[in-house]
Structures are given as structure tokens and as C-alpha cells.
ROZATI-889500 format. One line per 4 residues: for each residue x, y, z of N, C-alpha, C. Coordinates in pm, 1 decimal, padded with zeros to 6 digits, always signed. Each point is the difference from the previous one (the first is absolute). Example, Ala and Ser with C-alpha at 12.3 -4.5 7.8 and 13.67 -1.06 7.14 Angstrom:
2
+01319.0/-00569.0/+00780.0/-00089.0/+00119.0/+00000.0/+00090.0/+00120.0/+00000.0  -00035.0/+00105.0/-00072.0/+00082.0/+00119.0/+00006.0/-00077.0/+00109.0/+00073.0
# end
This chain:
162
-01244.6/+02169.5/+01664.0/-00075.5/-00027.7/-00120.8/+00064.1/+00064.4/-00121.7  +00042.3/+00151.2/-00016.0/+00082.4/+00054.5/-00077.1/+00114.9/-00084.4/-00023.9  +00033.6/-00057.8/+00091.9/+00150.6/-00045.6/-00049.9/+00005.5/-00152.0/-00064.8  -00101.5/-00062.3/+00026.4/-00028.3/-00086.8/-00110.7/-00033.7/-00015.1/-00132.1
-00135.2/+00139.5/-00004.2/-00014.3/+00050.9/-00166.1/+00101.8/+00029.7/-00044.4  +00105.5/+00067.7/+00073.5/+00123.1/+00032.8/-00105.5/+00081.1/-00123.4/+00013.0  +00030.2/-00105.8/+00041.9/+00058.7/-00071.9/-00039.7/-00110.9/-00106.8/-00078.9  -00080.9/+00004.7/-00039.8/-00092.6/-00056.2/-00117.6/+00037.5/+00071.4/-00135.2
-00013.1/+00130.1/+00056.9/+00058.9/+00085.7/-00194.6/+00184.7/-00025.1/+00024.7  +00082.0/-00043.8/+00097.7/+00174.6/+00039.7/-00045.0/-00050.6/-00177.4/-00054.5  -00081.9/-00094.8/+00038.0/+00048.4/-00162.5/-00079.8/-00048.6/+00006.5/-00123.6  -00159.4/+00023.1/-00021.1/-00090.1/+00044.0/-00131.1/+00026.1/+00038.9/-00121.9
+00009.9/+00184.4/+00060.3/+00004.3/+00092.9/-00128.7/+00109.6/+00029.0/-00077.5  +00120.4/-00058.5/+00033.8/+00075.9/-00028.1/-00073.1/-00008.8/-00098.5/-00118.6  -00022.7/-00053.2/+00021.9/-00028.2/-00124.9/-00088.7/-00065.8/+00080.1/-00106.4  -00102.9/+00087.1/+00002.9/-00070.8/+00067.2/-00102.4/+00086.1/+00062.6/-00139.4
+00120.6/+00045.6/+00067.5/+00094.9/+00062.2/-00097.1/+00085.3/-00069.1/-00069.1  -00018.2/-00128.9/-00038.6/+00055.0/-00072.5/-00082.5/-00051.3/-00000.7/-00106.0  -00126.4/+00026.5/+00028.1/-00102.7/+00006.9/-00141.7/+00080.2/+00078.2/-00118.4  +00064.0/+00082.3/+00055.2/-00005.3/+00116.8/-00093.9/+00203.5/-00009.8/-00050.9
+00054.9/-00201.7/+00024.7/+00079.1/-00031.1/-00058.6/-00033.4/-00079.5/-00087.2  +00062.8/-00031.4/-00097.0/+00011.4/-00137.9/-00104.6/+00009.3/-00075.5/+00081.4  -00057.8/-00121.6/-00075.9/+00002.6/-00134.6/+00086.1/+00137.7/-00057.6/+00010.4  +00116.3/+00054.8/-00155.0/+00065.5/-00050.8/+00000.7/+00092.3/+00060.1/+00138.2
+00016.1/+00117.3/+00008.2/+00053.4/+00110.2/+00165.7/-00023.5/-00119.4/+00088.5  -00147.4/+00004.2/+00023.7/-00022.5/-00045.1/+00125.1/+00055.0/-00173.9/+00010.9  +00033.1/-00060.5/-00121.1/+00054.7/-00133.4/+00029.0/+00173.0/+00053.1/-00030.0  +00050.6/+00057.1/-00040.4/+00118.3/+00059.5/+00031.7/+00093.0/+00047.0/+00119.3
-00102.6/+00024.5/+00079.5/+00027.4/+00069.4/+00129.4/-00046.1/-00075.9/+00135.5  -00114.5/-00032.8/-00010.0/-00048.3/-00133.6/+00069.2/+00114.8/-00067.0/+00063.1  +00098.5/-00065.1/-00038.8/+00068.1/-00060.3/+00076.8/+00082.3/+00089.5/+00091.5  +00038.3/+00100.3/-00033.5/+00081.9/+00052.3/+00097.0/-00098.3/+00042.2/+00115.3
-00142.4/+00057.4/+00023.5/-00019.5/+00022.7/+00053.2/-00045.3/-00117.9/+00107.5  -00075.2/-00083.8/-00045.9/+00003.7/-00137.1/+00028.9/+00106.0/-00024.7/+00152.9  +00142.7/-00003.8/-00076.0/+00112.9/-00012.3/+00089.0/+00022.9/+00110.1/+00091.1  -00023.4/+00085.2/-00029.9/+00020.6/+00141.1/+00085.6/-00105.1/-00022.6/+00116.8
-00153.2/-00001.4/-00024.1/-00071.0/-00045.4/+00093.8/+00039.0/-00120.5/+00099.7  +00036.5/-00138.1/-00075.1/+00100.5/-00123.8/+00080.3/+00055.6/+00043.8/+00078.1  +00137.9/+00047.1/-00031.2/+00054.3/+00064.1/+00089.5/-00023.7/+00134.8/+00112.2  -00118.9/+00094.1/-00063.6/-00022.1/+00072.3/+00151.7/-00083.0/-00066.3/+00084.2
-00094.1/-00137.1/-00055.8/-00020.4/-00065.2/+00116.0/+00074.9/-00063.4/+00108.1  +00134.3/-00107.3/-00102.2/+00100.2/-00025.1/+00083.8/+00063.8/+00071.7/+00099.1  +00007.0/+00129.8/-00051.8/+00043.5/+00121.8/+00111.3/-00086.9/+00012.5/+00128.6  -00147.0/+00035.3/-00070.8/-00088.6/-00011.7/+00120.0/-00021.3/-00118.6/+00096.9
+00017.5/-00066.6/-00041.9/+00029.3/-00154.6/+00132.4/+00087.0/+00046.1/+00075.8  +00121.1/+00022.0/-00056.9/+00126.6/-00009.3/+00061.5/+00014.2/+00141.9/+00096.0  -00081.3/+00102.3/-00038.0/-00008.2/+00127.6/+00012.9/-00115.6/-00023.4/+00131.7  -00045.5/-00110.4/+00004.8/-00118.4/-00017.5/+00124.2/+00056.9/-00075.2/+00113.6
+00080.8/-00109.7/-00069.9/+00106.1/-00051.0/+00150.1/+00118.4/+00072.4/+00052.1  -00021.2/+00100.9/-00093.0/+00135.6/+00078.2/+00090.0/-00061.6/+00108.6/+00060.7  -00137.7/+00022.2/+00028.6/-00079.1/+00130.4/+00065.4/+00045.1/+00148.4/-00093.1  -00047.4/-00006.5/-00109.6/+00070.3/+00131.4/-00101.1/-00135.7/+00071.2/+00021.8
-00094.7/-00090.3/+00016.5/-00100.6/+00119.8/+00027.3/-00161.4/-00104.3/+00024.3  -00082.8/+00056.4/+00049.9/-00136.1/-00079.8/-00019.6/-00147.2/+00047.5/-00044.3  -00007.1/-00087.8/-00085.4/-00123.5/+00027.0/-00073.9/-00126.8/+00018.7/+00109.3  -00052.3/+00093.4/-00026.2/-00160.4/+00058.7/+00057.6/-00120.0/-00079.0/-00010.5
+00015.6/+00094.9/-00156.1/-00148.0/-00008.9/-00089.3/+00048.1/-00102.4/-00072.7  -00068.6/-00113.0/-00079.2/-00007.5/-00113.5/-00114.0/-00104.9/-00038.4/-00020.9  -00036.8/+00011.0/-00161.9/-00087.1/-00021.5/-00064.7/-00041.5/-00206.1/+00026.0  +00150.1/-00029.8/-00064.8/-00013.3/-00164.8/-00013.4/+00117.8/-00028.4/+00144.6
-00092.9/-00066.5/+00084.5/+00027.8/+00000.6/+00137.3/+00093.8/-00123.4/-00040.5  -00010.1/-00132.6/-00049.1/+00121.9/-00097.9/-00003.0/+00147.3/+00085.0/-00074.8  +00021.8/+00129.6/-00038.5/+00108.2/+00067.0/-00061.8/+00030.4/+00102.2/+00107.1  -00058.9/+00031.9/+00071.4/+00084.8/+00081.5/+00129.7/+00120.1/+00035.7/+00030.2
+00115.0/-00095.8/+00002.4/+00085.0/+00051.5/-00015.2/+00066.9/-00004.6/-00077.9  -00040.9/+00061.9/-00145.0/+00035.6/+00100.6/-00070.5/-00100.1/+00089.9/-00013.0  +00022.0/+00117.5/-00110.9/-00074.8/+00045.3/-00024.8/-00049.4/-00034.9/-00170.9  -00086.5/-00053.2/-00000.4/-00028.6/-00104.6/-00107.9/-00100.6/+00112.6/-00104.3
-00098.2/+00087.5/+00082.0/-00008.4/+00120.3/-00118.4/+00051.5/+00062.9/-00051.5  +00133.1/+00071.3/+00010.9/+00057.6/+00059.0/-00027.1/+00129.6/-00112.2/-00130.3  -00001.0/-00087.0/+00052.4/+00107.4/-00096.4/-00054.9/-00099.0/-00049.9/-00121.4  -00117.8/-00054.1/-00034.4/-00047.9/-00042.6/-00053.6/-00060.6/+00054.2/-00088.2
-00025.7/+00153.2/+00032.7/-00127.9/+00087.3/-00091.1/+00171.3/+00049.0/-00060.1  -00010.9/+00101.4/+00094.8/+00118.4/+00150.8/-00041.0/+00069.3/-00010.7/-00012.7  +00084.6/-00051.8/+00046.1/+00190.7/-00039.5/-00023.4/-00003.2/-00089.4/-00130.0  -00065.4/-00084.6/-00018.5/+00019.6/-00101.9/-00128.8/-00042.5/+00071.6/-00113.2
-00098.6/+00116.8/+00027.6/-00028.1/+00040.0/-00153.7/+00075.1/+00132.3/-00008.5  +00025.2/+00059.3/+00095.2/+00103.9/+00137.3/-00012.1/+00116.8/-00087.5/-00057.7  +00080.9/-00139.8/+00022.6/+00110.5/-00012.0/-00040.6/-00038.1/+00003.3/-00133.9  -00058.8/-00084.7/-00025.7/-00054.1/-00023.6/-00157.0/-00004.7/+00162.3/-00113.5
-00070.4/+00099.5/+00058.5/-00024.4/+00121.9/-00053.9/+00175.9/+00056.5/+00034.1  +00062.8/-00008.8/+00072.0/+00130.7/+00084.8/+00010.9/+00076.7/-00111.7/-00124.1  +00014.4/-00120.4/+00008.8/+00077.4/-00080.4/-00111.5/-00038.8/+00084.2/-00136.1  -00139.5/-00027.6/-00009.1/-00072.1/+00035.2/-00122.9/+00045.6/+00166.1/-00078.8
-00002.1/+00086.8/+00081.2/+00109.9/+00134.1/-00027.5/+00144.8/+00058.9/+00023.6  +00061.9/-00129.6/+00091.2/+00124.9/+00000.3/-00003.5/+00101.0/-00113.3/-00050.2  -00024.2/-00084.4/-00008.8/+00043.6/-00076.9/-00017.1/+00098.4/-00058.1/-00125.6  +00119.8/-00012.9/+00022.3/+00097.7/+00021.3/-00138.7/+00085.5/+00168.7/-00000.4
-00022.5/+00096.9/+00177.3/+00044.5/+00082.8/-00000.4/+00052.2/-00002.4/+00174.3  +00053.6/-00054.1/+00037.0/+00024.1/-00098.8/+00098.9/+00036.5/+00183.8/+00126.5  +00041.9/+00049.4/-00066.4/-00006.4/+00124.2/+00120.1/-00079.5/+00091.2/+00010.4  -00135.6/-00003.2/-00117.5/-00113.0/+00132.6/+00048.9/-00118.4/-00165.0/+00071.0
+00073.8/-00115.9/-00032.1/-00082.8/-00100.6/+00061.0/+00044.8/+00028.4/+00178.7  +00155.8/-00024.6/+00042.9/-00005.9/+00007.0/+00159.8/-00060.7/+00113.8/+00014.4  +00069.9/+00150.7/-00045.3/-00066.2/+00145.0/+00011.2/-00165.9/-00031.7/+00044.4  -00062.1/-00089.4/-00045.2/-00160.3/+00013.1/-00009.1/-00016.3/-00071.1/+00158.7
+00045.0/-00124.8/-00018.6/+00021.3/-00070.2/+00098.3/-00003.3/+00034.2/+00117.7  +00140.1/+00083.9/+00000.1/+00053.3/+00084.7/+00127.0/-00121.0/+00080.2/+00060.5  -00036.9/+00087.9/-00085.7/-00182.5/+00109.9/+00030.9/-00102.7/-00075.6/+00009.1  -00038.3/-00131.1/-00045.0/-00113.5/-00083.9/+00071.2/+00043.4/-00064.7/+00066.0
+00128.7/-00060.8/+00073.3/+00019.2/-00039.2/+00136.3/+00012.1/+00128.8/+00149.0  +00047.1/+00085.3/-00073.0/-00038.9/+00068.4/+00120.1/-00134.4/+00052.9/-00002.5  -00091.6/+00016.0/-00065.5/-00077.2/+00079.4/+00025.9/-00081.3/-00150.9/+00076.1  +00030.1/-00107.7/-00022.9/-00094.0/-00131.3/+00071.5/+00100.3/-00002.9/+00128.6
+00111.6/-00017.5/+00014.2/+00069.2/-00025.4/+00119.0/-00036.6/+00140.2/+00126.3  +00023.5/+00087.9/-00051.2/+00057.6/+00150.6/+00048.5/-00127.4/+00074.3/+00020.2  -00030.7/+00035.3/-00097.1/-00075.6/+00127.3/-00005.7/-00064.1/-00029.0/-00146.0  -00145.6/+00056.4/-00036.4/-00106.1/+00024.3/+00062.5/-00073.2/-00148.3/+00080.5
+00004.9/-00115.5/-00118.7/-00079.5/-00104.6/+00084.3/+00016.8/-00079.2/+00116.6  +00162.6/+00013.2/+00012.9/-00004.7/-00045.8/+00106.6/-00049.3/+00056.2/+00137.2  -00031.6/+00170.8/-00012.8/-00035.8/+00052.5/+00097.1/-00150.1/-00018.1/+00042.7  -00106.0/+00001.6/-00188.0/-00087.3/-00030.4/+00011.7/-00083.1/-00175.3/+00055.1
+00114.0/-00081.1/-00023.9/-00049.2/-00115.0/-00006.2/+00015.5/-00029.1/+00165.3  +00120.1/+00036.7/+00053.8/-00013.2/+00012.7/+00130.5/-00061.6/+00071.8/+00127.8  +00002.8/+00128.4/-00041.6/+00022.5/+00130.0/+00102.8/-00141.4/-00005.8/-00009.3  -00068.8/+00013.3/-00095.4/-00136.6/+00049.2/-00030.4/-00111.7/-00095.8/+00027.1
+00043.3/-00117.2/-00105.5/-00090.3/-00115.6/-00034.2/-00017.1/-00075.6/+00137.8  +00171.3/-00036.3/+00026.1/+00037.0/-00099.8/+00125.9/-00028.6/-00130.5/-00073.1  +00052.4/-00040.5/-00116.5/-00014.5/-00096.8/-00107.8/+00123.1/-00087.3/+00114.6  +00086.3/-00001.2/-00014.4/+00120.2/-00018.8/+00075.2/+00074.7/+00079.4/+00090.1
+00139.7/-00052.7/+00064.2/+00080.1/+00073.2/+00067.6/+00126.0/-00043.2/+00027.0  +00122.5/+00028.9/-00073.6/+00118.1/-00035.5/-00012.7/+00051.3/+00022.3/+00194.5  +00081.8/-00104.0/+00013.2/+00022.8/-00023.5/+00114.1/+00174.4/-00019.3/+00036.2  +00074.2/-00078.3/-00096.2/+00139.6/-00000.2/+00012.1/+00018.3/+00016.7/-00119.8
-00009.1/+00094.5/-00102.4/+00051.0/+00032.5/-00114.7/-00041.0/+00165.1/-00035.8  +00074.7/+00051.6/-00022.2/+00006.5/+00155.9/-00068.6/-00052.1/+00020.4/-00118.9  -00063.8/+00086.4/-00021.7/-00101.3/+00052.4/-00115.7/+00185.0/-00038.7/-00089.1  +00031.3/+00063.9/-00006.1/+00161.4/+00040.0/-00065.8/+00047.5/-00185.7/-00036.1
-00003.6/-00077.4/+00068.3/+00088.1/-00112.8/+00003.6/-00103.5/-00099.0/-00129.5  -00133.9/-00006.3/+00050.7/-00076.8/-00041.1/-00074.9/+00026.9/+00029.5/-00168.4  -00003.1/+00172.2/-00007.6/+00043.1/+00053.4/-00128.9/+00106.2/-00038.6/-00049.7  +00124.8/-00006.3/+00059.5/+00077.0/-00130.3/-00065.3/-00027.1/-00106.6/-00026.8
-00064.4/-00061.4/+00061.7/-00026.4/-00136.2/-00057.1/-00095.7/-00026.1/-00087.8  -00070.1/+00087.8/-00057.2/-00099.6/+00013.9/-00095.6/+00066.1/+00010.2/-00122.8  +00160.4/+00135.0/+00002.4/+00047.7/+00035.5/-00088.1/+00075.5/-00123.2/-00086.1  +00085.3/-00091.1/+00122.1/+00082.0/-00108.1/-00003.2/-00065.9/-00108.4/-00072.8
-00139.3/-00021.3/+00028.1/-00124.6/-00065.6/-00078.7/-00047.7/+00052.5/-00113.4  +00036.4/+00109.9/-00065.9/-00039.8/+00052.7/-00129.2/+00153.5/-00025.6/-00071.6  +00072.6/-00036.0/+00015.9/+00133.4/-00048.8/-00077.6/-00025.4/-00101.9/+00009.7  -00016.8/-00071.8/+00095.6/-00014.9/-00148.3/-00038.2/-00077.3/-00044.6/-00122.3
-00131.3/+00048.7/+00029.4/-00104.3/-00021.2/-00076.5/+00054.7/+00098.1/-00188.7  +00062.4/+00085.9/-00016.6/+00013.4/+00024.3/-00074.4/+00114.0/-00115.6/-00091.5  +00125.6/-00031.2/+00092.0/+00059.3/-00107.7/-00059.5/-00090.9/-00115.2/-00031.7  -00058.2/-00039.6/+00054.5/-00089.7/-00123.3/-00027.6/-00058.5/-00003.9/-00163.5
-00059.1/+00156.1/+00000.5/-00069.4/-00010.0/-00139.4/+00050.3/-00019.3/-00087.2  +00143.0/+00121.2/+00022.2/+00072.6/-00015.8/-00114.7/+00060.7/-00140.0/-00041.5  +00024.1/-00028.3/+00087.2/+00066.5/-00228.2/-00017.1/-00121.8/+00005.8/-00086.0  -00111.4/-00000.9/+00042.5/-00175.0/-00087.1/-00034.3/+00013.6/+00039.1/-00184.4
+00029.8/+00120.3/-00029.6/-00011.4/+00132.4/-00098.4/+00050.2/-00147.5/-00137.1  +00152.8/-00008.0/+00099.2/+00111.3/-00088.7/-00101.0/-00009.4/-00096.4/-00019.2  -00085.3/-00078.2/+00093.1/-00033.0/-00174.2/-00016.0/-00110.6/-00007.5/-00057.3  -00091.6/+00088.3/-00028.5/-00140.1/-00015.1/-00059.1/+00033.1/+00041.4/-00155.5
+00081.9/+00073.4/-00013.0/+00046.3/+00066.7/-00134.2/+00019.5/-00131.2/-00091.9  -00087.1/-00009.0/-00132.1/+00037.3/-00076.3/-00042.3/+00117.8/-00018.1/-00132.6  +00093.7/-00077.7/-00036.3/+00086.6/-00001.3/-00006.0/+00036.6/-00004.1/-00139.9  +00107.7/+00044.6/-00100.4/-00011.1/+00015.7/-00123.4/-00080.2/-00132.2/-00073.3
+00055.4/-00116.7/+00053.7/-00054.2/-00100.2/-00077.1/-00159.1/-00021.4/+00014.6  -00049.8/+00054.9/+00084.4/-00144.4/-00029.4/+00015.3/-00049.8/+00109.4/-00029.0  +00029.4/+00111.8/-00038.3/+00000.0/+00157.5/-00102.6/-00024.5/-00041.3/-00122.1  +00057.6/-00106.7/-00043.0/+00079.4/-00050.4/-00180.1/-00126.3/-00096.0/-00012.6
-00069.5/-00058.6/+00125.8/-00030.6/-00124.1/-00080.2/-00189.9/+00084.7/+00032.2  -00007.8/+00089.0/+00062.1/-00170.6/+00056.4/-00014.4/+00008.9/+00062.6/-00109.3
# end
């Protein structure tokens, strides 16, 4: 029962802390996180036919294999809030990166989300291996924006003519 309330507040209460961005932030950033979520679902499929680990506890039983609270609440709005104070500083951005993937891969939540909760249980993948691929996924996602940054930028002539 515990381990469902907390995965009700990791999809939820995130969402709450947007409030306290501009609308313009939160449509700024929105897309990357957007894609960042895409893709850790894509991971999580792919991360479920290869036995990387299996889900326990799930809130929304047709999302099982992934973990769709965590992907949907927390990960999409933590990316959003890490863009939002790093972003345009591309190495205290991985630096940040690097310390909220491990502390989700490694240590503390992953110990809590597993060891404790029994939310999940990684099965052919290493706390460690995962954390790479989280890291490898925060470059991606950072190139992405920046492309997004330059194609949305609008352009002297449409500068000249507002």
C-alpha cells in the first residue's frame, strides 16, 4: 500500500512545481522534456524485453512495463527544472545530470525504490550500467534542445518586420 502512495506523489507532485515557472519556461522546456520522457519509455520497453529488471508495484497496470510514474510525474518535470537552471551552461548542466542520475540509478532511490519499497527489481542490468545510460540520455536530450533553441529562434528578417 505504501508503495503505491509513493508512486502517486513521484507521478502527481511534481507537476505542482511548475507553478512557480513562467508559462513562458514551462512552454520553453516542455519539449525537451516531452522527448526525454519518449525516449525513457522507449528504453523501458526495450529495457523489459531484454529482462533489465521487473516491475512489482504499478499504479497504471496497462504501463507495467515501464515505470510510467516515475517517467511521467518526475523525470519529465526534474528535466524541465534542471534545463530551466542550467541550460545555456552545458557543463554545470551534465555536472547536475551526472548527481541526479546517480542518485536515481545508484544510490539513494534506487535503493529506496527497490530494497525498501520493492517498487521494482533490476535483474540483468547494474545499478552502474543503467547510470550510463541515463547520462548518455542527458546529452542526447541536451543536443536536441539546443538544435530546437536554433530552429525556433526567430530570424533577423522576422526581428525587422515585428
Amino acid at each position: 500500500m505504501i508503495s503505491k502512495i509513493v508512486l502517486w506523489i513521484i507521478l502527481i507532485a511534481p507537476w505542482f512545481t511548475l507553478f512557480l515557472l513562467t508559462r513562458e519556461d514551462v512552454k520553453r522546456f516542455m519539449p525537451v522534456g516531452i522527448l526525454a520522457s519518449f525516449l525513457m519509455i522507449l528504453y523501458n520497453l526495450i529495457a523489459h524485453n531484454q529482462n533489465h529488471w521487473v516491475i512489482k508495484v504499478a499504479i497504471i497496470p496497462l504501463l507495467k512495463p515501464t515505470f510510467a510514474s516515475g517517467i511521467l510525474g518526475a523525470f519529465l518535470v526534474v528535466t524541465i527544472w534542471i534545463f530551466y537552471f542550467t541550460y545555456g551552461k552545458f557543463w554545470i548542466y551534465l555536472a547536475t545530470n551526472i548527481v541526479a542520475d546517480f542518485m536515481f540509478a545508484v544510490f539513494p532511490l534506487h535503493y529506496l525504490l527497490q530494497e525498501k519499497l520493492g517498487i521494482y527489481q533490476l535483474v540483468d542490468i547494474t545499478p552502474w550500467r543503467r547510470f550510463g545510460l541515463f547520462v548518455v540520455l542527458s546529452i542526447v536530450i541536451y543536443g536536441y534542445h539546443f538544435w530546437l533553441d536554433e530552429v525556433l529562434k526567430p530570424s533577423a528578417k522576422e526581428r525587422v518586420q515585428a
